[in-house]
N, C-alpha and C positions, 0 to 999 in steps of 0.2 A: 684313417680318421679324416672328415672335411668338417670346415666351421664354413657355415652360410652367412654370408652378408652381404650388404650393397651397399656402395657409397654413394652418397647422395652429396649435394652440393654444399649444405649446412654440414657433412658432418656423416659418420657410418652409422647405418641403422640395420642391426641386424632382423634380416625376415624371415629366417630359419630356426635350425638349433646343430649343434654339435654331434655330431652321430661317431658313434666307434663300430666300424666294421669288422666283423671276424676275420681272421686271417684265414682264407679258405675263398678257393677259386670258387666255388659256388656262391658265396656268400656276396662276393666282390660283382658274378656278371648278375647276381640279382640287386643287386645298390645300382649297377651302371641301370638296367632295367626300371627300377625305381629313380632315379632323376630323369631319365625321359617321364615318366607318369609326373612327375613332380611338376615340370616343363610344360606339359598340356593338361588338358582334364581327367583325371583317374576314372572318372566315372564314364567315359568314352571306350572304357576296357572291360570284359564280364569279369565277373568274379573268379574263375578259372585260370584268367590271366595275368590280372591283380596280385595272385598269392603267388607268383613267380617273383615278384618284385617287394616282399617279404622278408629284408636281407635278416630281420632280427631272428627269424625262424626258417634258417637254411637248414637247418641240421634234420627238419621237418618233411623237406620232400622226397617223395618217394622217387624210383629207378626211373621212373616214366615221366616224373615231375621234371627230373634233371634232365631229363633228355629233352624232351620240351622247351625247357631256358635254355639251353644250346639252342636247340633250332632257333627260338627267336632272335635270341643275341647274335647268330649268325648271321640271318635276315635283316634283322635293325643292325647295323653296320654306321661306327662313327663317321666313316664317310657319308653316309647318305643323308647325316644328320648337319652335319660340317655347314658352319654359317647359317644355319636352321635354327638350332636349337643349343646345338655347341657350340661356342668359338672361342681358338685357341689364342689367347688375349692373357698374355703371362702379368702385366704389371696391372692388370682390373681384380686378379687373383691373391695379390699382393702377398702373402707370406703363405698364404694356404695353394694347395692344389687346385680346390678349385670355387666358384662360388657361384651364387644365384642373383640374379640385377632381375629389378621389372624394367619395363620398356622404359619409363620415362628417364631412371637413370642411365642405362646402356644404352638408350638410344643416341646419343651424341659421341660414344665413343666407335660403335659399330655399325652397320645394317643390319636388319634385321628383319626377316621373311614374318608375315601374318599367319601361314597358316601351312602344316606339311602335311602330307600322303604317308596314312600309314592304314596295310591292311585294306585298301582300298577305299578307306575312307577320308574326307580332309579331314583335319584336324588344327583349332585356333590354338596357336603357341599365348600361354599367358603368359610367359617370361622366359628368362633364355638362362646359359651356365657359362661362365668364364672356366676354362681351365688352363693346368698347363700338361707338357705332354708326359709329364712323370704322372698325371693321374690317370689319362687313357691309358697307358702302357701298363701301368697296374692295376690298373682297373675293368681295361677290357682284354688287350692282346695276352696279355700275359696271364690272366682267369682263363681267358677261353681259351689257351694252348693247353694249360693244367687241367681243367674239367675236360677237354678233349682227352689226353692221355687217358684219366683216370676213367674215363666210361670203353674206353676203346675195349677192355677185355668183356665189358658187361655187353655191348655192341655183337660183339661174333657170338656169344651165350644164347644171347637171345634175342630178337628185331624186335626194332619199339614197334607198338600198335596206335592205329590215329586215337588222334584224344580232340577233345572241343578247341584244345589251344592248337593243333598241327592248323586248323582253316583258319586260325588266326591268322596264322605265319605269312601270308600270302601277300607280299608287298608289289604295290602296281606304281 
């Protein structure tokens, strides 16, 4: 569960809403997936891509689908993201794991980059995430330890085939 908000100088204003994630490593690296999209423009991603980051209907992708959000969530790596789009800022998070700030209020507590490389594209950060590191670790290392296990018997069964989202993958 994360509550979004940002504090502003007058006072918190929340810009989000309250979301309940499913407990399920799928569900958790397509939320991590979905706040990057939340972070930059969604609409800078196809459709194909987008329903990867769908946390509220995980239960909905298919073998290939899941495979796919690994490879990405692979490729998009909190590090590469680190001071970009994340930053690990425990007291801007304040009681929650983690939240969302626009520039003008996070700007005076952090730096903050204008624009990241994803997929070989730039891309304009509108706003960034405060976390702490109990939400990366359950959110991303510890989903994608789990979702790795759990595809590893479907992996020898049977090789994933490219799909629209594998030339997404391709981070320069």
């Amino acid at each position: 569960m994360a509550m979004v908000l940002a504090r502003r100088e007058v006072g918190i204003k929340v810009i989000g809403r309250k979301v309940e994630v499913p407990d399920s490593p799928k569900a958790r690296l397509m939320y991590y997936l979905h706040c990057i999209f939340d972070l930059l423009r969604e609409d800078d991603f196809d459709e194909d891509v987008r329903r990867l980051a769908r946390y509220e209907n995980w239960h909905g992708l298919s073998l290939r689908e899941t495979q796919a959000l690994l490879k990405i969530c692979t490729e998009i790596t909190p590090g590469m993201l680190k001071d970009k789009l994340f930053h690990q800022h425990d007291s801007m998070c304040g009681e929650h794991l983690n939240q969302f700030h626009s520039f003008e209020e996070a700007s005076s507590y952090v730096v903050i980059a204008n624009s990241v490389f994803i997929a070989g594209k730039q891309l304009r950060i509108s706003k960034i995430m405060t976390y702490k590191d109990a939400w990366m670790q359950k959110n991303y290392w510890k989903a994608l330890r789990e979702l790795r296990e759990q595809l590893a018997p479907a992996a020898l069964a049977a090789p994933a085939t490219a799909s629209s989202s594998d030339a997404w993958c391709s981070i320069l």
